[in-house]
NUVEXNU-355540 format. One record per residue (C-alpha): residue in three letters; y, x, z. Coordinates in pm, whole numbers, padded with zeros to 5 digits, always signed. Layout:
# NUVEXNU-355540
ALAYXZ
...
# end
This chain:
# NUVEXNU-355540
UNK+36169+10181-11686
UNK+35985+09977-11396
UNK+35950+10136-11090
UNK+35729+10433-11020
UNK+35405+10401-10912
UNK+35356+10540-10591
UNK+35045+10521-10564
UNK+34830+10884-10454
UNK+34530+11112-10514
UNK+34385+11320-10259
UNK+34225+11560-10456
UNK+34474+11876-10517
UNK+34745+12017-10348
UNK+34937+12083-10656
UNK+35054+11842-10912
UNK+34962+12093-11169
UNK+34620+12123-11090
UNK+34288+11994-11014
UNK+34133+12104-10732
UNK+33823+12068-10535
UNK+33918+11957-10203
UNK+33697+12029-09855
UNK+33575+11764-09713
UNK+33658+11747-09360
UNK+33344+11857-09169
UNK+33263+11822-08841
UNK+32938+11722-08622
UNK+32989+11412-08432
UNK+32843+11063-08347
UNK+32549+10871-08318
UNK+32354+10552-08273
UNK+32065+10417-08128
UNK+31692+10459-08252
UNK+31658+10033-08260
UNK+31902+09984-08545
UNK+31688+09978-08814
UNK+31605+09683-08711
UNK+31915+09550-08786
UNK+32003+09748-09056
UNK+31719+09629-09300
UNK+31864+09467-09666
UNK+31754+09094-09609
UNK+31482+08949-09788
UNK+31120+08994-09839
UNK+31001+09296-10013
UNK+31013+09283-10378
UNK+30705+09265-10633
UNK+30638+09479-10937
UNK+30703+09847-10920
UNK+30926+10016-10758
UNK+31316+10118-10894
UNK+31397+10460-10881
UNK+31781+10508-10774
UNK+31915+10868-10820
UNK+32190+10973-10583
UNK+32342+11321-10522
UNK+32418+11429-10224
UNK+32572+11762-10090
UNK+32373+12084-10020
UNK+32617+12268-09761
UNK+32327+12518-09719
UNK+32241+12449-09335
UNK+31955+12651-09212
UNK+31669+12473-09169
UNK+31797+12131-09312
UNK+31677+11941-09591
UNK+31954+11753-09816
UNK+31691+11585-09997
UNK+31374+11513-09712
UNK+31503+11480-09351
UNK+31538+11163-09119
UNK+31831+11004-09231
UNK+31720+10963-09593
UNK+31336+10853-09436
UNK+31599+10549-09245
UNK+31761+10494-09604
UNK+31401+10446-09763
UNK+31246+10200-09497
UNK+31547+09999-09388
UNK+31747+09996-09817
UNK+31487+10160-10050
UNK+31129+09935-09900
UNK+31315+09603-09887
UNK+31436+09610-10238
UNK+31153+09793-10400
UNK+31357+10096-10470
UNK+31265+10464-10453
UNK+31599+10651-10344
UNK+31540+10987-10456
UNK+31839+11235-10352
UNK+31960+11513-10551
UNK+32081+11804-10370
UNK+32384+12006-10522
UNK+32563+12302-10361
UNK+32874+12179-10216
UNK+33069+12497-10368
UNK+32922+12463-10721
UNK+32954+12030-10723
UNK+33193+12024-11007
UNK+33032+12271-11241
UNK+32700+12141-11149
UNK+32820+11785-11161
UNK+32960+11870-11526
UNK+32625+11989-11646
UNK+32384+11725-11563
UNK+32684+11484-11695
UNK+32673+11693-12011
UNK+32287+11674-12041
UNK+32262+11277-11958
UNK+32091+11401-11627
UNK+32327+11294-11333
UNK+32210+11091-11055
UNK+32278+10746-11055
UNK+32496+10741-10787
UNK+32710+11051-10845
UNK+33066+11134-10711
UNK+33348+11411-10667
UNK+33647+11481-10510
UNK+33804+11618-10823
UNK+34040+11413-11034
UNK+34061+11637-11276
UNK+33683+11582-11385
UNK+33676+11228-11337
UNK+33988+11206-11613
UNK+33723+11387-11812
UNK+33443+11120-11729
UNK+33685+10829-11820
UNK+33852+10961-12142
UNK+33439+11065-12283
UNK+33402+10705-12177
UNK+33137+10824-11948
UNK+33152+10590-11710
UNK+32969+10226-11618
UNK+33284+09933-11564
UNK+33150+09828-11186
UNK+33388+09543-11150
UNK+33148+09260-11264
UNK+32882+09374-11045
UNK+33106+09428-10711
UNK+33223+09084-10779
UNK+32825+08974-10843
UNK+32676+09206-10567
UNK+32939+09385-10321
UNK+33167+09130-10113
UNK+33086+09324-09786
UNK+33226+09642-09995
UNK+33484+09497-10173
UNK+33648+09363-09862
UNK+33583+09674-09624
UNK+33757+09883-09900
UNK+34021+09605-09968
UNK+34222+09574-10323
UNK+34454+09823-10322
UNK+34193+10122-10214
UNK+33973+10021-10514
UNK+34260+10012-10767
UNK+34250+10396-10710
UNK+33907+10393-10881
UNK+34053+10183-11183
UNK+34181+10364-11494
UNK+34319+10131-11759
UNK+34218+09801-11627
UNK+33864+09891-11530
UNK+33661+09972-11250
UNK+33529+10306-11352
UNK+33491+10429-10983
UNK+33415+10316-10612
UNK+33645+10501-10387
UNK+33507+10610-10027
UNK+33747+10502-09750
UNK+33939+10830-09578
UNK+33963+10785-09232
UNK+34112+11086-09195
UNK+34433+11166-09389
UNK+34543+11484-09250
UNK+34471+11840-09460
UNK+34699+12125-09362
UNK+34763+12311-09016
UNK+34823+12647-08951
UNK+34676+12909-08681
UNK+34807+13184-08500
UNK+34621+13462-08308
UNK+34779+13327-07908
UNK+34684+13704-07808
UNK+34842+13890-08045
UNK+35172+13686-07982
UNK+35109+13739-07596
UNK+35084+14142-07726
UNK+35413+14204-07879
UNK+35599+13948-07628
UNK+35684+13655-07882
UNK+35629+13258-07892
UNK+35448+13030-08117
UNK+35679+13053-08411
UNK+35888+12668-08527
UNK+36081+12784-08825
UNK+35986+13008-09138
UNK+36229+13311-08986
UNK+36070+13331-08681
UNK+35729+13313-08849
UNK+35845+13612-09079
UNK+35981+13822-08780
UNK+35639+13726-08576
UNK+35462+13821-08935
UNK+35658+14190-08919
UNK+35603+14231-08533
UNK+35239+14216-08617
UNK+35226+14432-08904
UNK+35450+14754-08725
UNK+35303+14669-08356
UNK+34906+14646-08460
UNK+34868+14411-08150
UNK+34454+14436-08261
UNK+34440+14831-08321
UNK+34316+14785-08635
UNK+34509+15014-08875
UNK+34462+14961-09226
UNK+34210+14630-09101
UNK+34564+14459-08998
UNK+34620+14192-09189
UNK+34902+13942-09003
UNK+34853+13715-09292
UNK+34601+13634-09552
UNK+34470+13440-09795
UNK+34236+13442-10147
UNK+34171+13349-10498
UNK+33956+13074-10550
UNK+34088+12860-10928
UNK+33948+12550-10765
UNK+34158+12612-10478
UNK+34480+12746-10558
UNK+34757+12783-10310
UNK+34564+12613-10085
UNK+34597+12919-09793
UNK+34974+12940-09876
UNK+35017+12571-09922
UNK+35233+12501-09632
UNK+35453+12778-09687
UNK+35520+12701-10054
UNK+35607+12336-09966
UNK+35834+12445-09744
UNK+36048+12612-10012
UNK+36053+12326-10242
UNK+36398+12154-10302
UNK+36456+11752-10361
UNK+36407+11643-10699
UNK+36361+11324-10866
UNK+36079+11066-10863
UNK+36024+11092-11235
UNK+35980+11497-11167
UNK+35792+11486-10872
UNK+35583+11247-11071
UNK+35514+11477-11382
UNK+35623+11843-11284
UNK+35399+12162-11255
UNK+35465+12292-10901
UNK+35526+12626-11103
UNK+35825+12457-11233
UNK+35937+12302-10926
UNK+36315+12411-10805
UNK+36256+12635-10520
UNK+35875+12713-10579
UNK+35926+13019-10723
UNK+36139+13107-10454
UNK+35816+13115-10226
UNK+35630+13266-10469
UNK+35862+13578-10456
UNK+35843+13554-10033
UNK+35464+13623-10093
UNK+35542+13871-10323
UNK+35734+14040-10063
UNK+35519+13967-09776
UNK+35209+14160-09981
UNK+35465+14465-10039
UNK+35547+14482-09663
UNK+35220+14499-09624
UNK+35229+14114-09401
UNK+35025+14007-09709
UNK+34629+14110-09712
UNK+34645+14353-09977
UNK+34265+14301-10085
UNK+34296+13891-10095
UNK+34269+13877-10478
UNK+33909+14088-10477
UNK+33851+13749-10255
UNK+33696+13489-10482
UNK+33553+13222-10238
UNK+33688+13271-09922
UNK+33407+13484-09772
UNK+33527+13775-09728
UNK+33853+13589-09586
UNK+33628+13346-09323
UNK+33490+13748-09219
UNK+33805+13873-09160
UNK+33930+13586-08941
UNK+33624+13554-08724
UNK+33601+13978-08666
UNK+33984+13952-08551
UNK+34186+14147-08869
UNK+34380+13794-08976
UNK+34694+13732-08754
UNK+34760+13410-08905
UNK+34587+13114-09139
UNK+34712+12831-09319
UNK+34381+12625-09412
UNK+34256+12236-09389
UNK+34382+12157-09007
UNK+34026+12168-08885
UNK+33856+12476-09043
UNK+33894+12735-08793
UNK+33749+12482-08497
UNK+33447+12359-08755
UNK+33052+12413-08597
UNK+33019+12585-08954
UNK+33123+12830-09029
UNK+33257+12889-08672
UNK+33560+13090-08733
UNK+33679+13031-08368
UNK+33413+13052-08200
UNK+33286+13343-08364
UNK+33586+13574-08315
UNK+33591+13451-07972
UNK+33255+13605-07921
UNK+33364+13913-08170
UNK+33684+14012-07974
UNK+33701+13924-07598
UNK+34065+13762-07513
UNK+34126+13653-07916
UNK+34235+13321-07964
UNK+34417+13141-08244
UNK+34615+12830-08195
UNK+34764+12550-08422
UNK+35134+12571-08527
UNK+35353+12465-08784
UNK+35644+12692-08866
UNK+35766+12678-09181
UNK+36101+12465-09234
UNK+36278+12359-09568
UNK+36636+12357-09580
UNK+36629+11984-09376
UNK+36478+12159-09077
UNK+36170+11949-09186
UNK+35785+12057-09195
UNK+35682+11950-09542
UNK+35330+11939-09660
UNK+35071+11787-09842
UNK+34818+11501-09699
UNK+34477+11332-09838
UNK+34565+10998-09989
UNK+34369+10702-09838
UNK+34091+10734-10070
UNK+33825+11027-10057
UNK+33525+11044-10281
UNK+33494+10874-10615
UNK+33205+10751-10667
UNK+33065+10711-11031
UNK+32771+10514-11243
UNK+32705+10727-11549
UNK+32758+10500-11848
UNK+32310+10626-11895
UNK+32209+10485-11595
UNK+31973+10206-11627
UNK+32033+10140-11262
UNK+32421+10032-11224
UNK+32308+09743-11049
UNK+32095+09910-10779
UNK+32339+10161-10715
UNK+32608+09840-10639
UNK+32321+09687-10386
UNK+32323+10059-10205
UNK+32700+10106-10171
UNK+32727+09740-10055
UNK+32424+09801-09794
UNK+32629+10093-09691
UNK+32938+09852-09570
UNK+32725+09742-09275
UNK+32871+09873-08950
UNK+32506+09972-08823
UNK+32435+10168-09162
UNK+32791+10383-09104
UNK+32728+10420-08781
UNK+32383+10565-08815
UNK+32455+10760-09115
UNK+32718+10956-08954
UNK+32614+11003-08611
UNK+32241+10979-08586
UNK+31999+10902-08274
UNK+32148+10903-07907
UNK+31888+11132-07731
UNK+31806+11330-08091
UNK+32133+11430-08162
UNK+32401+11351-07894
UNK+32367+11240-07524
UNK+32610+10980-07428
UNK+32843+10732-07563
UNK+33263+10728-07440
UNK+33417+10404-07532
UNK+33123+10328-07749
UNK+33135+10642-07924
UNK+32890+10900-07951
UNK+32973+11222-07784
UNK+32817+11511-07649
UNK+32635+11628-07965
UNK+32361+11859-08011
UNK+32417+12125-08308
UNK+32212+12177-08558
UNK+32159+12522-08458
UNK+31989+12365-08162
UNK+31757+12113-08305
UNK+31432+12107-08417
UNK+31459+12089-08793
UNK+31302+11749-08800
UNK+31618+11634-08632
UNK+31881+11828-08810
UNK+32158+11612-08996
UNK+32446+11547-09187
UNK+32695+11320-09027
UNK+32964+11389-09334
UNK+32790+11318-09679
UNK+32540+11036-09656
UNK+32790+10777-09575
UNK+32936+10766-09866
UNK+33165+10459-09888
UNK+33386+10599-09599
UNK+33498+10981-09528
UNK+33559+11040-09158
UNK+33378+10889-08855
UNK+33450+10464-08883
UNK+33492+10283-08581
UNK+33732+09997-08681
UNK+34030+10152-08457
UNK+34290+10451-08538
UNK+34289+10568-08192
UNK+33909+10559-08158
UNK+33867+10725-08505
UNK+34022+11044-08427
UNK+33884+11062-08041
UNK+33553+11006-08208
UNK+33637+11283-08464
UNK+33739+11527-08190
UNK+33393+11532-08011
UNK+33275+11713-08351
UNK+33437+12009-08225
UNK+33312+12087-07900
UNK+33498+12288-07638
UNK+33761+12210-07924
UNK+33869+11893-07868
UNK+34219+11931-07795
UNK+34306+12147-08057
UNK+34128+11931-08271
UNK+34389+11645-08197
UNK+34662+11899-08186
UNK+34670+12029-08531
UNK+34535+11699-08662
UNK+34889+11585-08533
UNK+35073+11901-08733
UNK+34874+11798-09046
UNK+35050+11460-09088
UNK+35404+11622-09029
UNK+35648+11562-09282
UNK+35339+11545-09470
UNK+35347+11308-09837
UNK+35095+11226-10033
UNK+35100+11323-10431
UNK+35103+11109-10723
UNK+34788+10912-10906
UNK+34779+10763-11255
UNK+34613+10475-11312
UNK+34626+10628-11707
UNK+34418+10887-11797
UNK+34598+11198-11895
UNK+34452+11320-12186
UNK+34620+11655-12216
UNK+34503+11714-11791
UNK+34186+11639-11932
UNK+34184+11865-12219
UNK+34375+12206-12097
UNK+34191+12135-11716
UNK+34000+12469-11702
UNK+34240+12689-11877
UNK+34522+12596-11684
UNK+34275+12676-11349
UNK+34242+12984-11500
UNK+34610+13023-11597
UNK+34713+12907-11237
UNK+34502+13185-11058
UNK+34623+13447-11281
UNK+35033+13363-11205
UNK+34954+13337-10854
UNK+34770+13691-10808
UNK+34989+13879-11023
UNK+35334+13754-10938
UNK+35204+13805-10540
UNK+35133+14195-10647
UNK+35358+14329-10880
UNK+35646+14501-10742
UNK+35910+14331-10634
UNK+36171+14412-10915
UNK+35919+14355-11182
UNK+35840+13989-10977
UNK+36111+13731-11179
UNK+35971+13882-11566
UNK+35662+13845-11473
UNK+35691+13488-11286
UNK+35892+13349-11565
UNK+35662+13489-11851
UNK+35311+13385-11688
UNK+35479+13039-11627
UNK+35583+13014-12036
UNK+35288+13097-12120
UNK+35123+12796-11882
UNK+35341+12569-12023
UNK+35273+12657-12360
UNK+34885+12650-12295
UNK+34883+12281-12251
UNK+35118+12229-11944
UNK+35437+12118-12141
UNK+35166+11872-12316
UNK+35060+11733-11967
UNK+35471+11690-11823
UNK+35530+11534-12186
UNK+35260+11302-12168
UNK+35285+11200-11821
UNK+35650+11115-11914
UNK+35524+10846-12182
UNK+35291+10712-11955
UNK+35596+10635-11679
UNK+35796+10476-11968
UNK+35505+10212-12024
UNK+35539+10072-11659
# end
């Protein structure tokens, strides 16, 4: 056998599973008014009447926004969509429904030209119902701009056996995990930002028997909830950390469920939810409301979440339970240690959306033109940062800073720095170190912890593996084994703790028999082709 690909995807924590990854958010940048100027396609205005080009878009539900009629898409129309004689009509979908949503209009023939997810999972789907346009002749006709901002080996992540079946956005930002940690309630019971997982545990027990917040049976020192999109993701640092070594060719095709040692932290949570450390109402927890609630009135002691969450303008965890409880704080950390005294975790590969052409659209062409116009530095930089004076106030270095949230503007003026730009995912200004200073100044009077647990996230942190084959059996079992995955996880976390290894190991047969031995089998073959 040839050498393992080690190539990545982004898009779930877990080998086993697909999952719906948040984008990192954030409200930052900006550029000046006069760049339309420059940012025009060039060319006269074409005759004849006008193309319409579909394009979806996230709806992340911000009051008094628009995803479909604000000022950045009015910019896309006059300095893209007039040019070229093309109507760009945007098509809103709720960011927490986008793959069921996503999977419906593909269903019904309906999707937007210009459609994408983070899920790899569906887009397996996409490529094995051959529902996909081959882009490769047209970004070779239409897209050199595009083709060499995203350079050859980012596209190859958007190619499935030979063909170009997706565009995939640039990630500027690779970290996902960090951890917080209420700073007061440590100060409370005398202890110290925890470094290993022991002295997280004993901080974890301190909490739980001290009640540092006086909240009684509102205590919960750790926490976390059920979401099939999205599982482990809250306890993903923690479960890495009990991992041991194993071989390419397993990390390559193993369930985590499987994994030596992951079971092992699976029976930690299961005893951290019978001390009581555990939230004992996380599985009523479906989405993660009820969990953002608990953090920003004060009951959660300690998070595991993407690095950035808690310090986000929305929802506004931090800033919230700042206001909520006077003297809370919660701080980035990053205790838990495998046997090597190392940090493990999981990171975002270096490619972020996929973007897709339904094999319907009569408009493959048109959507190339629009994700090549998108290369231009003045397009990115408007896109994601906006107007200086409309919404931020100065410039650092040549970065926008000082922003103005939504909250604040008019809602002619509101925007959306993170989902318009689609080719690239995190703010793009051609340099590492000015990337992440320009990502800090979306978290104002956060800055610092911004850059602190964006440090934590790439820890010991790995990427996971991507096949450049489409697994059919992934494809096939994808929902049930969501499903299958949120059951194991919820009920091996709460049954009691002599009843923990029967019910681990027969939840876990029962995966693999539901289509997961089909997916390590398959996966196996594909390896033995390279």
């Amino acid at each position: 056998m040839k050498k393992l690909s080690t190539r990545i995807v982004s898009l779930a924590l877990l080998t086993s599973m697909s999952v719906t990854l948040f984008a990192g958010c954030g409200s930052n940048g900006g550029t000046d008014a006069d760049s339309s100027k420059s940012a025009s396609s060039s060319g006269a205005a074409k005759s004849g009447p006008a193309v319409e080009l579909t394009v979806e878009v996230f709806d992340r539900a911000t009051p008094g926004y628009k995803a479909d009629d604000n000022f950045q898409i009015k910019w896309i129309q006059e300095n893209f969509g007039k040019p070229n004689n093309i109507n760009v009509k945007f098509v809103p979908v709720l960011r927490q429904q986008e793959v069921e949503k996503l999977n419906v209009l593909m269903a019904s023939n309906q999707a937007p030209d210009i459609s994408f997810t983070y899920n790899d999972g569906i887009i397996y789907n996409y490529v094995k119902s051959g529902g996909l346009t081959d882009l490769g002749d047209l970004l070779t006709k239409n897209a050199s701009n595009l083709t060499k901002y995203l350079g050859q080996t980012l596209l190859d992540y958007g190619k499935f056996d030979g063909k170009q079946l997706a565009v995939p956005a640039k990630r500027v930002i690779e970290g996902c995990f960090s951890a917080y940690i209420r700073k007061d309630w440590l100060d409370a019971v005398g202890m110290s930002v925890p470094t290993t997982t022991d002295e997280w545990y004993q901080v974890m027990k301190a909490f739980k028997e001290k009640d540092p917040g006086k909240l009684g049976d509102k205590n919960y020192p750790f926490s976390t909830f059920v979401d099939p999109n999205n599982i482990n993701w809250t306890t993903s640092m923690l479960l890495e950390s009990f991992k041991q070594p194993i071989s390419e060719e397993q990390r390559m095709t193993l369930p985590n469920w499987v994994i030596p040692g992951f079971k092992d932290g699976m029976k930690f949570l299961n005893k951290l939810y019978n001390e009581g450390i555990l939230n004992p109402q996380f599985a009523l927890d479906k989405d993660g409301k009820q969990y953002e609630k608990d953090v920003s009135q004060g009951r959660i002691g300690f998070m595991i979440h993407n690095y950035d969450f808690p310090i986000r303008v929305t929802p506004g965890l931090l800033s919230e339970l700042k206001k909520q409880v006077p003297g809370a704080d919660m701080v980035p950390c990053d205790p838990f240690t495998n046997s090597d005294g190392k940090h493990p975790k999981m990171k975002y590969n270096p490619n972020g959306l996929y973007i897709i052409v339904p094999k319907v659209s009569k408009h493959a062409e048109e959507a190339v033109k629009y994700l090549e116009w998108q290369s231009k530095p003045e397009v990115i930089k408007f896109l994601q940062n906006g107007i200086k004076g409309d919404q931020y106030t100065d410039e650092v270095d040549g970065i926008p800073a000082n922003f103005i949230q939504n909250d604040q503007l008019s809602d002619d003026k509101k925007a959306n720095f993170t989902d318009l730009a689609l080719i690239v995912n995190g703010k793009e200004f051609g340099d590492p170190a000015k990337n992440i200073q320009a990502a800090s100044f979306g978290y104002p009077g956060f800055e610092d912890t911004f850059k602190k647990a964006y440090d934590i996230s790439l820890t010991d942190a790995n990427y996971i593996p991507h096949f450049d084959t489409v697994i059919e059996a992934q494809a096939k079992y994808q929902k049930a084994l969501s499903d299958k995955e949120a059951e194991i996880f919820v009920k091996s976390i709460t049954c009691k703790p002599a009843d923990f290894d029967k019910t681990y190991d027969k939840l876990v047969a029962e995966y693999m028999k539901s289509g997961g031995q089909e997916i390590v089998d398959e996966k196996l073959a594909a390896l033995k082709k390279k």
